[in-house]
N, C-alpha and C positions, 0 to 999 in steps of 0.2 A: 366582783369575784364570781368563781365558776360555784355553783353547789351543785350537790352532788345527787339530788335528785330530778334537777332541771337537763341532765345531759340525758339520761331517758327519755324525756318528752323531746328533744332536741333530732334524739337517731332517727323518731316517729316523723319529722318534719322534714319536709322538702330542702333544705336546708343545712342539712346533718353533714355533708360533705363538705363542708365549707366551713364548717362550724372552730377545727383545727386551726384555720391562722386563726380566728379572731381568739382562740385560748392562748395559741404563740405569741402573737403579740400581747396579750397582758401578761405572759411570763415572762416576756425580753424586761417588761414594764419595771416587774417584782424586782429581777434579779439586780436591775440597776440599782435597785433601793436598796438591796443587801448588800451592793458592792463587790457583784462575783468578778467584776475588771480586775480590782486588787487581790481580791484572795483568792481568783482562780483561775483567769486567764493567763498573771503575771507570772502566778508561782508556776503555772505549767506550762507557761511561753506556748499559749494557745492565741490565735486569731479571735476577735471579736464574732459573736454570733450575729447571723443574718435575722431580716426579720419574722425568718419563714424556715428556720433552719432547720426543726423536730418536725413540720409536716410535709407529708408525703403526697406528691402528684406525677404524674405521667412527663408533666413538663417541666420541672426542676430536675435538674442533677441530683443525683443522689450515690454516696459513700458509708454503708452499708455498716463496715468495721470501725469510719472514726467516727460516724456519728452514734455507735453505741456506746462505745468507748467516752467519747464528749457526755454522752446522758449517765452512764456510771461514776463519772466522774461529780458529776452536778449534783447527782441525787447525793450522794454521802457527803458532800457537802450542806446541804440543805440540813438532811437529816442528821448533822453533828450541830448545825446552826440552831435547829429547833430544838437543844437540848439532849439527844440521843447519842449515845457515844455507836459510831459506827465506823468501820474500818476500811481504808482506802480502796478499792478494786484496784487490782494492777491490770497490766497489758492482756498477760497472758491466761489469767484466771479462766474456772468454768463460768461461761456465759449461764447458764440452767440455777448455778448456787446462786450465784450476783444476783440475778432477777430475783429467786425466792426470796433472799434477804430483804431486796429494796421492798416486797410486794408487802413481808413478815411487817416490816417497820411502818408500812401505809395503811395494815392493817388494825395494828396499835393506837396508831392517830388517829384511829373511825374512819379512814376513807371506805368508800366501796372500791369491791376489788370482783367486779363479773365479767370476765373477761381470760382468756388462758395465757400463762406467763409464756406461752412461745410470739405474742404479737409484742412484746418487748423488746424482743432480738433482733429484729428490722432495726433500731434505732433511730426510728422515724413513725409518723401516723397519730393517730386520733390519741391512743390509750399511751403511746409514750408524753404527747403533751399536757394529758388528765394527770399522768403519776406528777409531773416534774412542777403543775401548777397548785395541786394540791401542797405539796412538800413544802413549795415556797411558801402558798398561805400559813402551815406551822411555823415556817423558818423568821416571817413578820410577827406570828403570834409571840414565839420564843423572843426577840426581843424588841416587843412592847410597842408596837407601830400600829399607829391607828390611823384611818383615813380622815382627812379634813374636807371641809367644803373647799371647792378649788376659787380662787383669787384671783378674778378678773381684769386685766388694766385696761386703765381708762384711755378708750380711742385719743386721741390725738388729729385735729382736726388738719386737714393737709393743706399745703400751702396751697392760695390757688395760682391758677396755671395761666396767664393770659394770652392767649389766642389771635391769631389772624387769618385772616382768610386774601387767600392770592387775586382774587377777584377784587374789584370796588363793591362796596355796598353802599346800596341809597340806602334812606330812613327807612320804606318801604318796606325792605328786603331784612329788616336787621333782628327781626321775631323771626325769621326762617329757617336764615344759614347760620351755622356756626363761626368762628374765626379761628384760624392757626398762629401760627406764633409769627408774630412779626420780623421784619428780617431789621438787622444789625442798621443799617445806611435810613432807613424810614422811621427809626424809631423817634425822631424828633420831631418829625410833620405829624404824628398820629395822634389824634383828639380821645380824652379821655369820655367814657361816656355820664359819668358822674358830672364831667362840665360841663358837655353840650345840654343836660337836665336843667343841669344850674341856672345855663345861661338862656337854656328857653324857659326858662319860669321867670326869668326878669324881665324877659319880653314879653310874655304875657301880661305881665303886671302893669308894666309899661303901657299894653292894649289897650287895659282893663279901662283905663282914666280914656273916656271917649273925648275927643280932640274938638274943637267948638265946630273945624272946617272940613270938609273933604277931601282928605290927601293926595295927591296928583303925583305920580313921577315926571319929572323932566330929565331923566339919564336916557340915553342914546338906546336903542337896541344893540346895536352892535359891537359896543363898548363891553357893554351886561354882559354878551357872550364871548368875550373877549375874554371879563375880568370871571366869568364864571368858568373858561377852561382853566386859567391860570392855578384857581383855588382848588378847582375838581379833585387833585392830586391829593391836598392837602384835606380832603373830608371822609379820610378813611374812618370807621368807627371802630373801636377798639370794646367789646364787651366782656365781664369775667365770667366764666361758664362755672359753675358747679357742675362737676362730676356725679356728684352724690343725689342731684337733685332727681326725682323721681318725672317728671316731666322730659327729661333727656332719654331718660329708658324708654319711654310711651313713644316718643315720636322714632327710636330708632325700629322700635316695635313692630310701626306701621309700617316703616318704612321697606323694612326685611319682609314683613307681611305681603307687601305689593310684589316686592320685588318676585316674591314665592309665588305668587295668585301667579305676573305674568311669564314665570319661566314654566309654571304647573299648565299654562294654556296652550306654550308651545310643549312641550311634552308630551300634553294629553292627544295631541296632535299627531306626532310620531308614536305615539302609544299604540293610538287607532288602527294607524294606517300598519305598523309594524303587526298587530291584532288580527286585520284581515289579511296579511299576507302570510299567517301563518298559520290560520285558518284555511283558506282554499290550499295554502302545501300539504296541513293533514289531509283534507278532502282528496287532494292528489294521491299523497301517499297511500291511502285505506281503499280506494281505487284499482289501485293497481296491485294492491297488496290482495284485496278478492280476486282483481283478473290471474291474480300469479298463481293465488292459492286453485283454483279453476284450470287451469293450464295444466299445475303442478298433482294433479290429485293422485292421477292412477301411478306418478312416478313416486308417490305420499306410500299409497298404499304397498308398490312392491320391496319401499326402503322399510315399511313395516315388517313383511313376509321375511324378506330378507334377515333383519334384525331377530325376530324370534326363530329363526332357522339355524342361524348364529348363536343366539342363547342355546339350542337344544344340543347343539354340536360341541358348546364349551363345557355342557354339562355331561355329556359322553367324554369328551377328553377328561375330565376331572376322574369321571370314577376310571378309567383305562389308567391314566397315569397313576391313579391309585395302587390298582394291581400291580403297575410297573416298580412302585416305588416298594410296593412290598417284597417282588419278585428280586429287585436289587440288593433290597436286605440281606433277604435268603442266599444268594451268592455270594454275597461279600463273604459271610457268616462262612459256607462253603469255603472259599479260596480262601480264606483263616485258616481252614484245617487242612487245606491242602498243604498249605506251604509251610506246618508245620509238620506236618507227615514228612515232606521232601527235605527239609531239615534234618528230622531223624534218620532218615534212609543215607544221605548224605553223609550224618556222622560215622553212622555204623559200616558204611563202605570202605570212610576214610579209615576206619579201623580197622577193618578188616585187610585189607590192600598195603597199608603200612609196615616197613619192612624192620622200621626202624627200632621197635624190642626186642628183634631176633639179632639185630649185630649190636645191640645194649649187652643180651644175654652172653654170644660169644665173648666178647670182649670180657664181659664177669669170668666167663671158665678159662680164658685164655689166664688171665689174672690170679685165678685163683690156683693152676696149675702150675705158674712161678711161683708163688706164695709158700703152697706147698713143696715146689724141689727147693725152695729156701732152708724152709723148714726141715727139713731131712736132713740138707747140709747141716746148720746148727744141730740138732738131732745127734749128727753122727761124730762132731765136734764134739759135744760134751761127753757122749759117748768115751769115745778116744781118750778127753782129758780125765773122765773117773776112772776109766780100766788106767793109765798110767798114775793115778795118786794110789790106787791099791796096789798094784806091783809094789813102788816104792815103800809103800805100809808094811808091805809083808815080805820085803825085802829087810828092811829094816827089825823087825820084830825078828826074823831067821839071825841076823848077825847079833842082837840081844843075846840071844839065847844061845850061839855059840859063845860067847862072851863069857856067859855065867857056868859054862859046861868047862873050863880050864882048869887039869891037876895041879895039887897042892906043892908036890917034889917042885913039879917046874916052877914053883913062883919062892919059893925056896933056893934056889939056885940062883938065882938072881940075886 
């Protein structure tokens, strides 16, 4: 497990950069233990983590948004697992609150927290795989997981392999070379080597009993090498090689050994010779490279003169265009006010020039001088009709009053 005052001495060490996978891989470790496949890959139909997935390098791919997104997701899980009620992050939340919370809750559980919550937001790097290995450590505390000694099994010794070698071996040779594996069609002539032991240790025995007389052959020569091609075939040896044996290493040892001594001699050979020829090339080089510089001097020094003649001239342009650019200002500034001066003059022209309120105007008095003999008319119309309602008034009022003026004889006669 990480503690959390070993990652300080860690930053200090040459090492510190590197330190990231090996905390990612003991959290891919944890989370297996906690079963984040079932309860949190499944449920968010998320891809399995890689084994390197939280740290950050130059030559990994890296996804910025889902793998922040993947570590908000894990941490409130961890942090509900270790007892803490904490609440899902969604998609869209503030990245800035999330971090606080997760940093609030790693605070609670005694982690250290020296570090600013904006390297969270990467969703990758050293401090996102310190928070998420921490959590998990609470997340094992929370329910009850303790580490055991781990459980060895017992090697299981390999079958061995029986060997032939394509060549014939004499007895000689059979401490030297190894054997391959025999081919199909020969495996019946091939002598085991446990027999031929056997069966030279009963001739020995055999020896051992010294004979009263001196034994003589009377077989032919050329029989013997007759009956000794015939057999030749059949005295392949067949040896069982342990693999494991420590004596097979040693002689492969040496043998790679020689082989290096004699490819290190032709090497050293082209080494040499590649060594001097690229020695007298620099010699060549630095030669010609003083004849050049020699040759080249006085055209050294006029690309000097030249050069700071150039500097003085770029620094004369500088302050000129200086003045220019201020001189521009001031004109621009200028033709602003010009053209808004000739705007105004412009309008006031068009104002003035414009005929068009003087035939508004007549058209008003033309109008209004109808308006008025209108007027006059109705005027003289009502006129007309009040002077005839008074005649009729005071015509009427005159016959009234002749009316009431009639003698009494006349209406008596009647």
């Amino acid at each position: 497990m990480v503690d959390d005052n070993r990652r300080g001495d860690d930053e200090r060490g040459p090492g510190a950069a590197y330190q990231m996978f090996v905390v990612m891989e003991d959290l891919l470790d944890k989370l297996k233990l906690l079963d984040y496949e079932e309860e949190v890959l499944a449920k968010h139909n998320m891809k399995a983590l890689s084994r390197h997935y939280f740290a950050s390098s130059a030559y990994m791919p890296s996804n910025p948004g889902e793998q922040f997104f993947m570590f908000t997701i894990i941490a409130s899980w961890l942090i509900n697992a270790a007892g803490r009620p904490f609440e899902q992050p969604q998609e869209y939340d503030d990245p800035n609150a999330t971090v606080s919370n997760i940093l609030s809750q790693l605070r609670a559980f005694g982690g250290l927290v020296d570090f600013p919550p904006s390297k969270l937001k990467a969703g990758s790097g050293e401090h996102v795989c310190y928070v998420l290995d921490r959590l998990a450590e609470e997340a094992l505390k929370g329910r009850v997981f303790s580490w055991r000694r781990p459980n060895y099994p017992t090697e299981e010794m390999e079958e061995e392999s029986v060997m032939e070698d394509d060549a014939e071996l004499t007895l000689s040779k059979v401490e030297e070379e190894m054997t391959e594996e025999p081919d199909d069609c020969e495996e019946e002539n091939v002598m085991d080597l446990e027999a031929l032991k056997s069966r030279t240790n009963q001739s020995e025995a055999r020896l051992s009993s010294k004979p009263d007389n001196i034994l003589e052959s009377n077989m032919d020569a050329a029989e013997w090498n007759l009956e000794v091609e015939r057999v030749l075939p059949q005295l392949k040896v067949t040896i069982r090689t342990d693999h494991k044996d420590w004596r097979i290493h040693v002689d492969q040892m040496h043998q790679h050994q020689d082989g290096i001594r004699s490819s290190l001699k032709e090497a050293k050979g082209y080494l040499d010779k590649l060594q001097e020829e690229i020695g007298k090339t620099l010699e060549k080089v630095g030669s010609r490279e003083k004849y050049i510089n020699n040759q080249l001097e006085h055209l050294i020094q006029d690309y000097r003169s030249a050069q700071s003649k150039l500097s003085e001239a770029r620094e004369c342009y500088q302050q000129g265009s200086g003045g220019v650019t201020e001189r521009t200002r001031v004109l621009a500034e200028i033709t602003e006010e010009l053209e808004k001066v000739k705007q105004e003059m412009e309008e006031k022209g068009s104002s003035m020039s414009d005929g068009a309120p003087v035939v508004k105007i007549k058209q008003s008095l033309t109008k209004l001088k109808q308006e008025i003999v209108q007027m006059d008319i109705r005027i003289g119309v009502v006129e007309h009709t009040l002077l005839q309602a008074k005649l009729k008034e005071k015509s009427n009022m005159t016959r009234d009053m002749h009316a009431t003026n009639i003698p009494e004889p006349a209406i008596g006669a009647y």
